[in-house]
C-alpha positions as CSV (number, residue, x, y, z in Angstrom):
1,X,28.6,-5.4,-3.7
2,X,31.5,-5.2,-1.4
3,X,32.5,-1.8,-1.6
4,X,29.1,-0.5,-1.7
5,X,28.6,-2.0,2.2
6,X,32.4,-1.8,3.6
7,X,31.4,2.1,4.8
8,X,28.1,0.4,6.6
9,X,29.9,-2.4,8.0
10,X,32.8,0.2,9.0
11,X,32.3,-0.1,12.4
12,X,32.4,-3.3,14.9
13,X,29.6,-5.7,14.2
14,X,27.4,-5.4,17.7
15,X,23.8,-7.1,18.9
16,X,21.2,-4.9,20.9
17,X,18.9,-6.3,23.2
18,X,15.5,-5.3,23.2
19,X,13.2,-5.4,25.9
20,X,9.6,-3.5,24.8
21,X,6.3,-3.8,26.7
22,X,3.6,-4.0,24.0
23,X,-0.7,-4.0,24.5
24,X,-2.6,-6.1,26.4
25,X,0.0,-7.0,28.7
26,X,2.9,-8.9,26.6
27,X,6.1,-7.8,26.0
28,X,8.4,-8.4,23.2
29,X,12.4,-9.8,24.0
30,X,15.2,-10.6,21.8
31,X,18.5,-9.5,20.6
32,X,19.5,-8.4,17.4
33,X,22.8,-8.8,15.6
34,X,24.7,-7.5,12.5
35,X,24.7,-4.3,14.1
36,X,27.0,-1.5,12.9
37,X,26.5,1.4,15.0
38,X,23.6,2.1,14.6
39,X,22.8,0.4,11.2
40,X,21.6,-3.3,10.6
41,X,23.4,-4.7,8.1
42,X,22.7,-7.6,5.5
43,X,24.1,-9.0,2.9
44,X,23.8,-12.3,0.9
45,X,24.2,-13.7,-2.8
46,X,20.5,-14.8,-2.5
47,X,18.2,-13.0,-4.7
48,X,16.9,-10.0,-2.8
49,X,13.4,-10.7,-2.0
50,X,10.6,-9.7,0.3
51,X,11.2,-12.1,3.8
52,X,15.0,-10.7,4.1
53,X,13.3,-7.0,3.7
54,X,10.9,-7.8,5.9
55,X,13.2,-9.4,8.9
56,X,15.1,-6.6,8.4
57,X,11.7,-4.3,9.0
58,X,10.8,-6.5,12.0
59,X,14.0,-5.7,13.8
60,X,14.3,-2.3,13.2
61,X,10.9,-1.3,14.2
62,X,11.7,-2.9,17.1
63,X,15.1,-1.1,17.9
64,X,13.4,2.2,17.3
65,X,10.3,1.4,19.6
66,X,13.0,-0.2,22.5
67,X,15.8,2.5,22.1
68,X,14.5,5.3,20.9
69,X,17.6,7.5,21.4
70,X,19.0,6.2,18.3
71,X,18.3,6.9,14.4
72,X,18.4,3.4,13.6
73,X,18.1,2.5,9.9
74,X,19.0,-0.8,7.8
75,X,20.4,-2.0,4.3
76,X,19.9,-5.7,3.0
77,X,22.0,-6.4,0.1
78,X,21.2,-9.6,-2.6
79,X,21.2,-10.1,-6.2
80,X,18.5,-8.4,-8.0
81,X,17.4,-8.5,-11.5
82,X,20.1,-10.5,-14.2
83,X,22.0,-11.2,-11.1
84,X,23.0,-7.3,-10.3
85,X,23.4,-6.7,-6.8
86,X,20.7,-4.4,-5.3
87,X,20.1,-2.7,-2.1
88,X,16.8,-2.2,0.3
89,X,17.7,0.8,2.4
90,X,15.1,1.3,5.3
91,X,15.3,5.2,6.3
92,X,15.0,5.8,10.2
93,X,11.5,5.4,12.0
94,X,10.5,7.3,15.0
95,X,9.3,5.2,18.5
96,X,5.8,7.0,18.5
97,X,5.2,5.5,14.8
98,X,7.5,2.1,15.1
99,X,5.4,1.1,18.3
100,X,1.7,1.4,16.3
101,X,3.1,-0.3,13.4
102,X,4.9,-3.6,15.4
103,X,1.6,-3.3,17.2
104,X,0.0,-4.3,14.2
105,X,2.2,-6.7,12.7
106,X,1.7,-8.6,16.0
107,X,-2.4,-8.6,15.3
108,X,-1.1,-10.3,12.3
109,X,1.2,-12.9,13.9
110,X,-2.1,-13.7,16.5
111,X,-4.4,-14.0,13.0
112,X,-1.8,-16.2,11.6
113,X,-1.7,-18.7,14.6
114,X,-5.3,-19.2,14.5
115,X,-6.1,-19.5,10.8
116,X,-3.9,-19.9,7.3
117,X,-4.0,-16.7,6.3
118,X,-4.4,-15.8,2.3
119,X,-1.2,-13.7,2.2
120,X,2.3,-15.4,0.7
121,X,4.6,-13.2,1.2
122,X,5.9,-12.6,-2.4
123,X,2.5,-12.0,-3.9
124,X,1.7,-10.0,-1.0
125,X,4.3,-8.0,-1.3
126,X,3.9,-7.3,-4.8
127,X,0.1,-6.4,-4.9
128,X,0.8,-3.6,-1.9
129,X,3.9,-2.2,-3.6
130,X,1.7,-1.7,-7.3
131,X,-1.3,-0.6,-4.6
132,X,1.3,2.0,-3.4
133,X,2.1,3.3,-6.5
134,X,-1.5,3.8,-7.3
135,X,-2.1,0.7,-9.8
136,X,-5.5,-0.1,-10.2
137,X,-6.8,-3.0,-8.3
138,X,-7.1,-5.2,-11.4
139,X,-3.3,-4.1,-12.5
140,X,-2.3,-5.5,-8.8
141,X,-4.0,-8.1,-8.8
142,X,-2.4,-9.4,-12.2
143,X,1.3,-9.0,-10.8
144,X,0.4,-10.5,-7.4
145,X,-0.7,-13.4,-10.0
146,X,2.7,-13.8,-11.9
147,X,4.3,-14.4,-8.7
148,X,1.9,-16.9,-7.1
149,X,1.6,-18.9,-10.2
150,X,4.2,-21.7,-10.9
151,X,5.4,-20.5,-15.2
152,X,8.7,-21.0,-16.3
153,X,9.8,-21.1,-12.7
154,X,8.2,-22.5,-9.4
155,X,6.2,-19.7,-7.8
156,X,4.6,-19.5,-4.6
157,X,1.2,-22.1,-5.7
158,X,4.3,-24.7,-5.5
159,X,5.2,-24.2,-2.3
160,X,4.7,-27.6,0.0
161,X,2.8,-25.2,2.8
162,X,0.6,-23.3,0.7
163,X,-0.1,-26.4,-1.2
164,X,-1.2,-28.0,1.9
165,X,-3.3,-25.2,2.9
166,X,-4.9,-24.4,-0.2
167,X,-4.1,-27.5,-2.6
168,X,-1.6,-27.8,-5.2
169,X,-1.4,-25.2,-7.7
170,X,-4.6,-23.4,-6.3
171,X,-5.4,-20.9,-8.7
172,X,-4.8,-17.2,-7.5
173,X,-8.1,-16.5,-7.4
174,X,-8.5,-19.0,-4.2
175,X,-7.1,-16.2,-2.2
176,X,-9.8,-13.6,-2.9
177,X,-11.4,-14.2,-0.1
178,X,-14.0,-12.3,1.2
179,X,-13.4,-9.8,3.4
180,X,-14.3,-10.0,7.5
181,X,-16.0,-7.0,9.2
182,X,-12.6,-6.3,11.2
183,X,-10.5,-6.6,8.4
184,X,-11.6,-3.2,6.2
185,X,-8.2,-1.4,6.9
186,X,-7.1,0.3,3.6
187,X,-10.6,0.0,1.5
188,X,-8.9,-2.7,-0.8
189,X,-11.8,-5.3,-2.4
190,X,-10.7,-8.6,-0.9
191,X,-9.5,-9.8,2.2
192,X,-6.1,-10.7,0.4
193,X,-5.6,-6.9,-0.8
194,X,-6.4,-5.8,3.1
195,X,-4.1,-8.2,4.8
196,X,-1.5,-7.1,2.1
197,X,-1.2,-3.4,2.6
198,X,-1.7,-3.7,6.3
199,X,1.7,-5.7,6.3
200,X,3.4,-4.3,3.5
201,X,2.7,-0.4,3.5
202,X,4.8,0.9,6.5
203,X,8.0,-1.1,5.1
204,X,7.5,0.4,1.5
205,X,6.6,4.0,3.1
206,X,10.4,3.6,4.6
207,X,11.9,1.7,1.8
208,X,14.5,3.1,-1.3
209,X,16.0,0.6,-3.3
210,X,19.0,0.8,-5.5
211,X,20.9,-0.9,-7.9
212,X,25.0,-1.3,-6.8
């Protein structure tokens, strides 16, 4: 893992500020570290999952929409399948696309502070990235499943907030929500499917992974 990130991490670890008028008024501030030139670099012994891909997503949309001078691009490194390390490279994004798309993700933020919204982030992430691919929506559906229900391991129905919000161990199916008329986005079936690609297709669109 080490050698595969020492010619990312060659040069001096930096932050960025970022300072980004968005619609309606607001504007988005913040720095962001683990900077190498112009790549945002990651790395932990944690298994490689969706919220470190997507904080890394989060800030570089935002360097590219605040600095748009720069090809900015980002790797997160964690353990991946039978403990291999694996890589989520992020190829660069240009300010007249990253802008639309943090845009967005803040409609989602807003949604999210008004009402629990039926999207954990691992089964979301799943059911967008088999959507992508072209999986039917039962096919989907059925992996988003395997990670939202508790098996041989704990998955996401175990989780204290989720419990909370939709009662422990909710069956999948409790997220298949219907969907609201503002909400029809990608054409998926359920209100679940719509919130998922709308968060989760730009990333994947940008996103290679690798095996180190």
């Amino acid at each position: 893992m080490v050698d595969k990130t020492e010619a990312l991490r060659a040069a001096p670890r930096r932050t960025v500020d970022v300072v980004l008028d968005l619609a309606g008024g607001r504007q988005l501030r913040g720095t962001v570290g683990g900077l190498h030139e112009e790549y945002l670099v990651a790395v932990s012994y944690s298994k490689l999952g969706p919220a470190a891909r997507l904080r890394a997503w989060l800030s570089m949309l935002a360097l590219s929409a605040g600095h748009p001078d720069k090809p900015w691009g980002a790797a997160t490194v964690g353990r991946g399948d039978r403990g291999r390390p694996q890589c989520a490279t992020l190829t660069p994004i240009r300010a007249q696309a990253a802008l639309p798309v943090l845009q967005q993700l803040v409609e989602l933020y807003d949604k999210g502070l008004r009402e629990p919204l039926p999207m954990p982030v691992k089964s979301a992430a799943e059911y967008a990235a088999h959507r992508l691919r072209g999986a039917e929506v039962d096919d989907a559906e059925y992996r988003a499943r395997m990670k939202w229900a508790t098996g041989s391991f704990p998955g996401e129905d175990d989780d204290a907030a989720h419990a909370q919000v939709w009662g422990r161990r909710a069956p999948f199916e409790t997220l298949l929500t219907a969907t609201p008329p503002d909400e029809t986005w990608g054409g998926e079936p359920h209100r679940f499917g719509e919130l998922a690609v709308r968060m989760w297709f730009p990333l994947l669109d940008h996103e290679k992974r690798s095996v180190l």
